[in-house]
N, C-alpha and C positions, 0 to 999 in steps of 0.2 A: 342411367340411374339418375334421380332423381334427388338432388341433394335436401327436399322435405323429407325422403323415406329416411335419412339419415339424420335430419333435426327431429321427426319424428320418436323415433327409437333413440338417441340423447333424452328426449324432453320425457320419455316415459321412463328411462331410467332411474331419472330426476326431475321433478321439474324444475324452471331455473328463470332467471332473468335472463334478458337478451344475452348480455355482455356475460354472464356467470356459464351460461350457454355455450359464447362462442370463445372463451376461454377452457371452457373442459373441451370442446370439438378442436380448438388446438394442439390436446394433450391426449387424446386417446380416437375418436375418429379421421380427424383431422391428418394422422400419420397415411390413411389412404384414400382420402377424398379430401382434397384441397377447396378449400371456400373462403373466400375474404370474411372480414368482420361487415361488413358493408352487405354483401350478397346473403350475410344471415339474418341480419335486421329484417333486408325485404323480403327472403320467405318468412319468415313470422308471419308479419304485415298479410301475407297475401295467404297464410294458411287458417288466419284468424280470419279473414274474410270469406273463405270456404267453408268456415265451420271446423278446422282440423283442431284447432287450439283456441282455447280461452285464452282473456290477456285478464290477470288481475292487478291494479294498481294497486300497493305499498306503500308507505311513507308517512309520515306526520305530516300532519296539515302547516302547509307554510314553508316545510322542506322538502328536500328532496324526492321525489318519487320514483320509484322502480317500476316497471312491470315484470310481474311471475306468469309464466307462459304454463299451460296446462294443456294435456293432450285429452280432448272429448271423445266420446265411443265412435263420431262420425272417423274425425283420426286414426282411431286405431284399428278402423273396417278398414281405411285407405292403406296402411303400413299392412295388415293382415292380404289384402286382395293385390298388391304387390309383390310382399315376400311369395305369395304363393304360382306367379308367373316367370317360366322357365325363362332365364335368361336369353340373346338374340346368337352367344356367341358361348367357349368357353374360355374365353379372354377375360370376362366382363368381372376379374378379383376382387376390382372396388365393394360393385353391389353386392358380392357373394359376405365379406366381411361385415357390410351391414347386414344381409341377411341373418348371419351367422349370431351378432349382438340383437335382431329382433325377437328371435326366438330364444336365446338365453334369458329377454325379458318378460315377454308373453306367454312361452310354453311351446310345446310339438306345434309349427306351422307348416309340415311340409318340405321342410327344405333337407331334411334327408335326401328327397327324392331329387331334389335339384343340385346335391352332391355325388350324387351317384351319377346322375348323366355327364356330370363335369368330368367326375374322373374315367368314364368311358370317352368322353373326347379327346383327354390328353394322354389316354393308353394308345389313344386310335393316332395321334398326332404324333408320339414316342416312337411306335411302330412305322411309323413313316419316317421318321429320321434315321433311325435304324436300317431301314432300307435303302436311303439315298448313302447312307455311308458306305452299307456293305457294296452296294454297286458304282459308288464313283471313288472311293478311298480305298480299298482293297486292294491296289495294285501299289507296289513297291520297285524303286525308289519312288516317291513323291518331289514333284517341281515345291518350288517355296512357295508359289501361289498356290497349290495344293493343299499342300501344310498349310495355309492361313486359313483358305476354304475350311479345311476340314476341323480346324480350331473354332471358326464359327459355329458350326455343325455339333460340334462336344462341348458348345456353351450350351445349344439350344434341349440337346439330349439331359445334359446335367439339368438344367432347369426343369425340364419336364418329370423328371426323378425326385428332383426333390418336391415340387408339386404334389406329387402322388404320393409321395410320402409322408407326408403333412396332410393332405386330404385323407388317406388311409387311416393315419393316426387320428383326426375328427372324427371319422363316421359311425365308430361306437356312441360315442356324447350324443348322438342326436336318437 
């Protein structure tokens, strides 16, 4: 993913000054895609030069000047033509969260359909752990290194549960 599709969808929700920007991406995207204040300056920089975002200068003449970043229809074809390609993996939680806040800004893009295949991956991933437990953990007593094995194995089950669970619980909203 593409930490523009994520200043993107920030700047449509608001638009913002750099710094007001990478101050809210602190506090609410920034919990699952990590980006310096530094690495948000230069995509601006480099989406206003693609055309993604206008920069409008701010300020009284003689003081201080801001720039207000603004998302352009070019931009928001880019964030649209993104959210709507299936991710490479169903690993990929980052992009799916901002997928998740592009479409709560913009409206239906698709990304039902791109939660639906997530959670047929990690049924199909579940069902796999499931299976390596019944055939290597099913026999009693268990060695300690077994037991640890198998304690690895009932993190990765637990997580995959709870994934589904929370996907499950999303896919009405969409």
């Amino acid at each position: 993913m593409s930490i523009q599709h994520a200043l993107l969808t920030s700047l449509l929700e608001k638009p913002s000054t750099g710094y007001q920007l990478a101050r809210r991406f602190d506090r609410s995207i920034g919990h699952f895609w990590q980006a310096t204040h530094q690495q948000i300056y230069r995509e601006l920089r480099r989406m206003a030069t693609s055309g993604w975002v206008e920069v409008e200068e701010k300020g009284e003449e003689g003081g201080r000047q801001s720039k207000m970043y603004h998302v352009l229809p070019a931009g928001q074809q880019e964030l649209e033509r993104w959210v709507s390609v299936p991710g490479s993996s169903g690993e990929s939680n980052e992009a799916l969260m901002v997928k998740l806040r592009a479409e709560a800004v913009l409206g239906p893009l698709g990304v039902r359909d791109e939660l639906l295949r997530l959670i047929h991956w990690h049924e199909t991933r579940l069902a796999n752990y499931r299976a390596i437990e019944q055939r290597d953990f099913s026999a009693n007593p268990m060695s300690r290194g077994q037991r640890l094995q198998h304690r690895v194995l009932l993190k990765g089950i637990s997580s995959e549960e709870d994934w589904l669970r929370w996907a499950k619980e999303t896919l009405p909203l969409l």
